[in-house]
C-alpha positions as CSV (number, residue, x, y, z in Angstrom):
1,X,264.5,120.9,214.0
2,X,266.0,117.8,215.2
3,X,264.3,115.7,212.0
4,X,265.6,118.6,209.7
5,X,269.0,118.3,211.2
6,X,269.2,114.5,210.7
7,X,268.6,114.9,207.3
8,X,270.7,117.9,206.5
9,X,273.4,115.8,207.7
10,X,272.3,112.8,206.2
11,X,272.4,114.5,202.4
12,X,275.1,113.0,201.9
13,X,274.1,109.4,202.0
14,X,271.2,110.7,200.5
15,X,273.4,111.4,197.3
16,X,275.7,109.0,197.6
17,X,272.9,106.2,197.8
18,X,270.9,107.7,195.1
19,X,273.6,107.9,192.3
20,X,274.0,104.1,193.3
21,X,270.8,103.1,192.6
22,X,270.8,104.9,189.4
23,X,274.1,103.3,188.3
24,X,273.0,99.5,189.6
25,X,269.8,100.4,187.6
26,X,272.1,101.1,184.6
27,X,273.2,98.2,184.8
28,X,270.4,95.8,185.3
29,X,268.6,98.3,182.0
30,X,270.0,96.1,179.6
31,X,268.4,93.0,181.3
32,X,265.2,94.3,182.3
33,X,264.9,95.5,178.5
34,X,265.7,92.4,177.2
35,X,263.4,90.5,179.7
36,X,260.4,93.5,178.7
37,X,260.8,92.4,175.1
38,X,260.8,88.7,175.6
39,X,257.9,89.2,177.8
40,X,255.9,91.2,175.2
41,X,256.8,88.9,172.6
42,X,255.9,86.1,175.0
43,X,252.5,87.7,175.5
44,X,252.1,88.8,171.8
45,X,252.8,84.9,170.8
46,X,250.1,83.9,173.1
47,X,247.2,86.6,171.7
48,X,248.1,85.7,167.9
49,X,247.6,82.0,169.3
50,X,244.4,83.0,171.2
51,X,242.6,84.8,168.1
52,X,244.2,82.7,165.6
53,X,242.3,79.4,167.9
54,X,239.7,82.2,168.3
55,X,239.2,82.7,164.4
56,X,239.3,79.1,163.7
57,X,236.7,78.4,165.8
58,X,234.4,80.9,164.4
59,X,235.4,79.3,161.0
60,X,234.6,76.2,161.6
61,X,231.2,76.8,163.4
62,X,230.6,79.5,160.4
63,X,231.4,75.9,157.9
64,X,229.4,74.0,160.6
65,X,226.1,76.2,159.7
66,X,226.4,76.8,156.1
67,X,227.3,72.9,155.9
68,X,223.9,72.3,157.4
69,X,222.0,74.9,156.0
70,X,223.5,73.6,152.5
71,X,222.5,70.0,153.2
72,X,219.2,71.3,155.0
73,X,218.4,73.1,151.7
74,X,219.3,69.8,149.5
75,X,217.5,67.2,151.6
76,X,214.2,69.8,151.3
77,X,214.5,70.0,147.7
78,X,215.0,66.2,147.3
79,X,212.2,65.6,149.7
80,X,210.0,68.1,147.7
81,X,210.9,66.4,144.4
82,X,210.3,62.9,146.2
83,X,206.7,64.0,147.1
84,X,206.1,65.5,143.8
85,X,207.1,62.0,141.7
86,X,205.1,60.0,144.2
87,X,201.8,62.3,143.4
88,X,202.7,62.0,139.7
89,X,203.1,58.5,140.6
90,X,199.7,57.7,142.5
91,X,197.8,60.2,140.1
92,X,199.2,57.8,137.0
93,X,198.4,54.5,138.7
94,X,194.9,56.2,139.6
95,X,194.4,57.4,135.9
96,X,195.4,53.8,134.9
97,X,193.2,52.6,137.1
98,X,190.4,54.5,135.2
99,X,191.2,53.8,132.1
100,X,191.3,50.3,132.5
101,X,188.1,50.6,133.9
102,X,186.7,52.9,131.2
103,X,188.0,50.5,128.5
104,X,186.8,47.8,130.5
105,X,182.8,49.0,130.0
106,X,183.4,50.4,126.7
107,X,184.9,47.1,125.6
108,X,181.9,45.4,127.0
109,X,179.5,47.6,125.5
110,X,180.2,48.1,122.3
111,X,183.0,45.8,120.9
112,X,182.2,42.6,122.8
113,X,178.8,43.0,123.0
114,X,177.3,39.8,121.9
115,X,173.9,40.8,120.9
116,X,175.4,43.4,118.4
117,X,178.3,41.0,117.9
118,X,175.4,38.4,116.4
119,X,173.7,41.3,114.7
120,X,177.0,42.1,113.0
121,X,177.6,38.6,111.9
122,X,174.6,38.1,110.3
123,X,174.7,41.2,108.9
124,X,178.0,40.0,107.0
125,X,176.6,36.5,106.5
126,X,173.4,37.8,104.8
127,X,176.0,40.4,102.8
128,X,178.0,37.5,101.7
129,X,174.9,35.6,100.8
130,X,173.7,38.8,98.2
131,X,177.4,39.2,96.9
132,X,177.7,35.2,95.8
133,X,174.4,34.8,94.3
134,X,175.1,38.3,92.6
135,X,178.4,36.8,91.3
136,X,176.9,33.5,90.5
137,X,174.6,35.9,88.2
138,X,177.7,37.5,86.9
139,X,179.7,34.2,86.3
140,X,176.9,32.0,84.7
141,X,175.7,35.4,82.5
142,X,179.5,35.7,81.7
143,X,180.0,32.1,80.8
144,X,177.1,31.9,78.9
145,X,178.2,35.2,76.9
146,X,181.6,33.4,76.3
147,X,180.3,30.2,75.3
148,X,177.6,31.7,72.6
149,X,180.2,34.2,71.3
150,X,182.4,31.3,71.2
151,X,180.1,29.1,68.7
152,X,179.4,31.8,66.7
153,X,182.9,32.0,66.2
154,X,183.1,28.2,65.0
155,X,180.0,28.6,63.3
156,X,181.1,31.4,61.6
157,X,184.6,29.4,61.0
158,X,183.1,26.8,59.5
159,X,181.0,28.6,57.3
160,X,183.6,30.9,56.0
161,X,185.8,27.2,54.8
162,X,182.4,25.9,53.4
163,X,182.2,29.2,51.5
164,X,186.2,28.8,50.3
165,X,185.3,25.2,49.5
166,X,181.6,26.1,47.6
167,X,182.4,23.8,44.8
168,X,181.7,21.1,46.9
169,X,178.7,21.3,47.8
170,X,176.7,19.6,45.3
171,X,179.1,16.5,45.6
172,X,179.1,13.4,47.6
173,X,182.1,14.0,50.1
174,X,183.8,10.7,52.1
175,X,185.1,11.9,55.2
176,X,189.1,11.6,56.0
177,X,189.3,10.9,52.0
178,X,189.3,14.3,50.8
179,X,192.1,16.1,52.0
180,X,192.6,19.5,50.9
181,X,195.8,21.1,51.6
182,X,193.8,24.5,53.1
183,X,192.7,22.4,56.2
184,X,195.9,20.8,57.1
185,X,196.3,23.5,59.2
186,X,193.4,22.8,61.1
187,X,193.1,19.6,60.7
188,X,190.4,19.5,64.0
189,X,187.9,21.3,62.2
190,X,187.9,19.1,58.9
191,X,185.4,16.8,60.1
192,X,182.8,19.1,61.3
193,X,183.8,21.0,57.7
194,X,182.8,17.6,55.9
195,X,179.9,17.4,57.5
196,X,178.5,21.0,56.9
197,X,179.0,20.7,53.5
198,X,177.2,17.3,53.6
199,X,174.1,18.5,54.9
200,X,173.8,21.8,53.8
201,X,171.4,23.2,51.6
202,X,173.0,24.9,48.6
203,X,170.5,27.0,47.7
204,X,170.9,29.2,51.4
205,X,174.4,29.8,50.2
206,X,175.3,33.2,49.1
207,X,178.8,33.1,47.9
208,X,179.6,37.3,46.5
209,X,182.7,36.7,44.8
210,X,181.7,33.9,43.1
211,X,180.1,34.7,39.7
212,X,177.1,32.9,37.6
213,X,177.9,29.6,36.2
């Protein structure tokens, strides 16, 4: 009861002490509200910040790995090509290699082979020998054609002007005196003219348009 007491009569205070708390906290509201806001705005600042550093971290090591997987992939392509141009390479020097070799033996077989190099040129030299002696054939056979078909020509010449000239015949003729104006066109023939007439034999003479005497 005492306890009870104590408090019964120290309501009061009780009251009085309360309602001043309640009105100092009134007035320290304003400040505490204003100092709650800074805070949050304090501590929201500083978790944008954290997963803002946060997200650029994760950026750059996401760049980091695609960078190097990106350059990974590129330097195993360009080492793949690399490895295919030297195979094409060595298999093109190796298939050089063979065909120098192969022309090599095939050049010493069969286009620098001297035994049938030799054969070959006498082959040709004996061909050569055939075809000139054949052409000497056709040469002297041809110049021998030309020559006889050319004196039968002049034979045939001069008979034809004894013929025209028939009325000397059985006359004594002077060469270079008689001068008939039918051969000085062809003055080069007169003497061999002359000297038909001179020897020939009338009687062989057959002269068609040329009627009895």
């Amino acid at each position: 009861m005492t306890a009870f007491g104590k408090i019964f009569r120290a309501r009061n205070n009780i009251e009085d002490k309360f309602f001043e708390a309640v009105e100092a906290a009134q007035k320290t509201a304003q400040k505490e509200f204003e100092a709650s806001e800074t805070i949050k705005r304090a501590w929201h600042r500083f978790k944008q910040k954290k997963q803002q550093k946060k997200l650029e971290r994760s950026a750059i090591i996401i760049q980091k790995t695609w960078r190097m997987h990106h350059a990974t992939t590129i330097v195993n392509v360009l080492r793949a090509e690399k490895y295919r141009q030297e195979r094409v390479d060595f298999f093109n020097k190796q298939a050089t290699k063979i065909q120098k070799v192969w022309r090599g033996y095939y050049d010493r077989k069969h286009v620098f082979n001297f035994a049938k190099q030799k054969e070959y040129l006498e082959q040709v030299k004996q061909t050569n020998e055939k075809m000139a002696h054949l052409l000497e054939g056709y040469y002297a056979e041809t110049n021998e054609t030309i020559a006889r078909a050319e004196f039968e020509k002049e034979a045939r010449k001069q008979e034809n002007i004894a013929l025209k000239q028939h009325y000397l015949v059985s006359t004594s003729a002077i060469p270079s005196v008689f001068q008939p104006p039918a051969f000085n066109k062809d003055a080069g023939a007169l003497s061999a003219v002359e000297n038909f007439i001179r020897t020939v034999n009338k009687a062989k003479i057959c002269v068609p348009s040329v009627g009895p005497r």
